[in-house]
Each structure stands twice: as C-alpha cells, then as structure tokens.
N, C-alpha and C positions, 0 to 999 in steps of 0.2 A: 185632579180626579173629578168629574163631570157629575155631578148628584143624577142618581135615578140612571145609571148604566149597568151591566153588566158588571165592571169592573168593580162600582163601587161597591156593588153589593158583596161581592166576594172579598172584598177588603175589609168594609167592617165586620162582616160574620166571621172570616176566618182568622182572624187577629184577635176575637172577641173569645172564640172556642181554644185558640191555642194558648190565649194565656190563662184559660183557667190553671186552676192550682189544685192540685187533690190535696185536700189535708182533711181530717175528721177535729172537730173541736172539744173531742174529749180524750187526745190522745196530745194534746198544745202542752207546751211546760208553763203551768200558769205560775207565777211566783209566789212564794209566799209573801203577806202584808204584815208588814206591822199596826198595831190597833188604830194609828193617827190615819191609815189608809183606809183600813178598813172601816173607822166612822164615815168617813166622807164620802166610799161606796155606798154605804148601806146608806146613808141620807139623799141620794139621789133617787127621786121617785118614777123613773120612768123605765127601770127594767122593765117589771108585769106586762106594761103595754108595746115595748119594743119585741118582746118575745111573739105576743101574739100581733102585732100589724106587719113583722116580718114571716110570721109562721102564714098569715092570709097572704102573703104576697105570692109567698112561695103555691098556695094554690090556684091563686090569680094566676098569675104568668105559664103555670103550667097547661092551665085549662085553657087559654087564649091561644097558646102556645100550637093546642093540637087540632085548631081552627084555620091552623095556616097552613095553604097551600104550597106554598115555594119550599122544600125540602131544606133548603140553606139555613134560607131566616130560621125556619122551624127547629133546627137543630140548635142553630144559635139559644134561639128564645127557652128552649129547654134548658140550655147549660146557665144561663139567668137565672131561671126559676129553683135549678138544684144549688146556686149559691143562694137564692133569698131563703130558700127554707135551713138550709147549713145554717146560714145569720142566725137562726128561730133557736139552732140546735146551739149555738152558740150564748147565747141569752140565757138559755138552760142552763148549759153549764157553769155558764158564771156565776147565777144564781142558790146554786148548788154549792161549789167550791168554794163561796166565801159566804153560804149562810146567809142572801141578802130579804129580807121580809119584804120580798116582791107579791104584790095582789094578782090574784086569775083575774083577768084581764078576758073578758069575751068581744071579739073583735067581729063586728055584721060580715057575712059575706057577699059583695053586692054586686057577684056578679063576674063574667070575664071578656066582657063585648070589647070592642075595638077601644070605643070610647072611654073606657073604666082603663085601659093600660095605657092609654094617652095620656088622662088624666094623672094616672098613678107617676110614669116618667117624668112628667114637670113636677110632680112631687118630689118626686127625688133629686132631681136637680136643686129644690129650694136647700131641699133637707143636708143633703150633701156639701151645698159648698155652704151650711153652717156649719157640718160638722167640720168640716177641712177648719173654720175659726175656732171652735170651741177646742176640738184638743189641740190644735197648735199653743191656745191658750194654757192648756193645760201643760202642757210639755215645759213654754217656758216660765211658767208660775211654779213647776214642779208638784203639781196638784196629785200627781199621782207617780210613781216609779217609772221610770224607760222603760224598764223590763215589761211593764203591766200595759203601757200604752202602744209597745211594739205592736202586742197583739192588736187593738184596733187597727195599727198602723195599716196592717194587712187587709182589714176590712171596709177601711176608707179607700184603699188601694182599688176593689172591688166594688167600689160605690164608684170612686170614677167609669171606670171601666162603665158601668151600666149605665150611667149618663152618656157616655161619650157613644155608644151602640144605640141609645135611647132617640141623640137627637140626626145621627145619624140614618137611622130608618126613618124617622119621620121625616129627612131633606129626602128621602128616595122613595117613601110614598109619596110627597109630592110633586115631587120632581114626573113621575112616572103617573100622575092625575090630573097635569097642567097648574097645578100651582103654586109654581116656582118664582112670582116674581114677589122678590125683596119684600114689599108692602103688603102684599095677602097675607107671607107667611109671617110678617111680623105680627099681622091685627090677630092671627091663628093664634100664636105664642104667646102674646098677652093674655088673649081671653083666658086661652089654660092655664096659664100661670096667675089668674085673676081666681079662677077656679080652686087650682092647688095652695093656693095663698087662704084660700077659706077655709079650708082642712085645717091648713096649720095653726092657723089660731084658734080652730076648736082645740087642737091640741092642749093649746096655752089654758082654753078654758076647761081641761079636764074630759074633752070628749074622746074615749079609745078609738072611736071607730076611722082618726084622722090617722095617716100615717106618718106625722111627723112629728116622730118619738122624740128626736133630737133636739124638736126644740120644747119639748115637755118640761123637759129637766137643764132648759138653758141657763135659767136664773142658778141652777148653784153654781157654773163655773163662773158665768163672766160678773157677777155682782162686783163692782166698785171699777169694771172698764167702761174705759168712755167709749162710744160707736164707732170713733175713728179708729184705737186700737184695736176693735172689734176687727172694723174691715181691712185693716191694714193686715190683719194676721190672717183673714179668712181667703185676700186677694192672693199674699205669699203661698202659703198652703195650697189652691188652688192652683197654681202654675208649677209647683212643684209636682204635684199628683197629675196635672195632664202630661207635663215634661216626658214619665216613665212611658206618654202611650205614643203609637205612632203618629210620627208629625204629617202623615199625608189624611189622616182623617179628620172629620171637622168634630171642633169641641164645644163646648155650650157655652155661648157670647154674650148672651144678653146680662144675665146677673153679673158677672166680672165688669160688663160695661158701665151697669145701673152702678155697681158699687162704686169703681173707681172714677165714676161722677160723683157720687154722693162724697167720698171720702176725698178730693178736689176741693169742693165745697164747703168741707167742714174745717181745710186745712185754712181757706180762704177768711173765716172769721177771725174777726180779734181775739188776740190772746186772751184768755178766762183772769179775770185780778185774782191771786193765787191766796188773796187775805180775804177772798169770801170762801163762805163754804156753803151758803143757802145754794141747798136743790141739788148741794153734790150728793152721789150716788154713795151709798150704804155700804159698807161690808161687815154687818152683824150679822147677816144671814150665812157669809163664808167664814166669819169667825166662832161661829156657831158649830159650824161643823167640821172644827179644826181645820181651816185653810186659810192660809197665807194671806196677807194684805195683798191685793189685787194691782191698784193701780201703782203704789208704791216699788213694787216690783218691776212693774213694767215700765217706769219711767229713767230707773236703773240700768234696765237690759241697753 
C-alpha cells in the first residue's frame, strides 16, 4: 500500500471507524475490589489529571477534527475524538465507583491547529507503548485482578488503534506534500517526539497540562524493575496490541526500534554481582502500598 494514495487513505480511515466499539463506560461490569486493591488504586496519583488531559483531547481532536476538508479523514478524526472524551467519561467512573480521592485537575486548552494534534499523536505514541509495559507489568505481578485490567485492556486496544491512524495520516500527509523521503521524515519524528518527550517529563514533574498521564503515576507499578524488564514487557505488549490491527497498514517503528536497541544493549552487559545490592532499586514505595515484590516476581515468571 503506497503512502499518500487514494487507497491508503481509505484503508486507514475505514479500518479505524469500523472497529470502533460502542460501549458507554458506565454501563462496564466493573468488579468489585478487595481492600489490598483498592489501596493500591487509590494510591495511584494520576487519575485527576488523566481525566482531564483525556477530557482536552477529546476537545482538541474534535475541533481540529472539523478543520478538515477530506470528509474521510474527518469522519475518522471524529470517531478518535468521541473515544478520547468516552476515555475522560471513563476516568469518571472509576473515580466514582471505587471512591479514588482524585484532585480537579484543570488542564490549559492550547488550542486545535494542525500542529497541536501532531504534536499530541507523538504523544501518544510515547504514552502508549509505556502504557502497553506498565500494565503488562501489572498483569504479571498481579498488581491488580484480570477482571479489573480487562477493562483497560480495551482501552490500550484503543490507544493502538489511535497511534497506528495517527502515524498513518501523518505518512499520507507527507507523502501527498513531497516529503516522503526516509530522512526528512525521520529528522520530522524526532523533533516531535523531542517535543512530546518534554511533555512527559513535565508530567513526571507534576505539570497537568502535559498529557502523559501514564507516565505520572509510572513509579507505582514498575518500582524494583529493572529497564530491561521494563522494555522487554512494553516491546511484547506492543506487538501483541498491533497483531489485533491490520497487517497492511503501517505501525509506529521507531520506539519498538529505539527500545529493542536499547534492550540489546542492556542484555549485552555483564551480569550485575547478585551480592551487591548498592544502587538497587527500592520496593518500599510498592510495599507501601500493598504491592508485591517486583523484581522477585519477575525473575520467577
């Protein structure tokens, strides 16, 4: 399939609109928790701002949305916009149904120009395939019930999805602008992702108006994994959630690539002397909040 055709365009739009999913997220069978669950919910701090940097997105996208010309894209970009704000309507509910003392979180609105949902898509790409590690993490640490991570399961399903239409449009705008050769659109991808990578670490430092909620509250799950566990579970997860989409459209390469350079590399050093423990990584903060030893587990699996 040729970036920037006719064909492509109607491959990614209508693969992207027919698998949305009608559900309402307050009609989900949410599970009940037992109290060890529900500390380790309610100790995670980044509900408040996931509600609201998904509830902006859902305005962003909508309002960018009906800037576009091409009736296709446009419908597409609509059916995005009504799962980013569902996301928002989701955050609600969880918040609700298990009592989480989540803060109003007031998120800037900065806008819906081309360049602001550029920017926001490499976001998500970042955000995304941490999240594809962190609850895979969670899954096999058992941080939290199947039953309970299903639900996300469906919404990380939905994050692919929006990455993969994400980087898709962006090979057919350029494609369809002249520039499509290999190295423009790489120096293009970094710089945004150079961009979106500044976000997320305000994230880290407490700033709402970044949208990468997921890595807000990444210290409670992965405390006491090492980076290589990390990417080894974000690289699986990740190829798992593209697998479900279709294999004729293109997926987002460069993180999966960065990673499994980095994770290469890390396999390539000498083994760690198992009788030091200077500089190893903590789990007071996941035993604090009722969760399982970390790396212990995982060296198990």
């Amino acid at each position: 399939m040729k970036p920037g055709t006719l064909q492509h365009k109607e491959l990614f739009c209508s693969t992207f609109i027919k698998t949305h999913e009608v559900y309402e997220p307050s009609e989900i069978a949410w599970p009940v928790l037992e109290d060890v669950y529900l500390q380790r919910l309610r100790a995670i701090p980044f509900w408040g701002t996931a509600r609201a940097v998904e509830s902006r997105a859902g305005i962003m996208v909508d309002e960018f949305a009906r800037t576009i010309e091409d009736p296709v894209i446009r419908e597409a970009m609509q059916v995005q916009a009504a799962e980013e704000a569902r996301h928002a309507r989701l955050m609600q509910v969880l918040i609700e149904r298990y009592d989480i003392p989540a803060k109003d979180v007031t998120v800037d609105h900065r806008g819906s120009s081309r360049d602001e949902f550029v920017v926001f898509g490499y976001e998500e790409c970042l955000d995304s395939f941490l999240g594809f590690g962190l609850f895979a993490l969670g899954r096999k640490l058992q941080f939290f019930p199947s039953e309970f991570l299903a639900i996300f399961d469906r919404v990380l399903l939905e994050e692919a999805r929006h990455v993969t239409f994400f980087v898709n449009w962006i090979r057919y705008e350029e494609a369809r602008e002249g520039r499509d050769h290999p190295l423009v659109r790489l120096r293009a991808a970094l710089t945004n992702y150079g961009r979106a990578l500044r976000k997320m670490i305000d994230s880290f430092a407490g700033d709402a108006r970044a949208t990468g909620f997921v890595a807000a509250g990444a210290d409670s799950v992965v405390s006491g994994v090492t980076p290589a566990q990390f990417l080894e579970a974000a690289l699986v997860e990740n190829r798992r959630y593209m697998a479900k989409l279709d294999a004729r459209l293109i997926k987002p390469a460069i993180l999966p690539t960065v990673a499994t350079a980095l994770l290469l590399g890390l396999r390539a050093l000498p083994p760690r002397d198992p009788s030091s423990t200077a500089g190893a990584p903590s789990t007071a903060g996941a035993a604090a909040n009722g969760a399982p030893p970390m790396a212990p587990v995982l060296q198990r699996a």
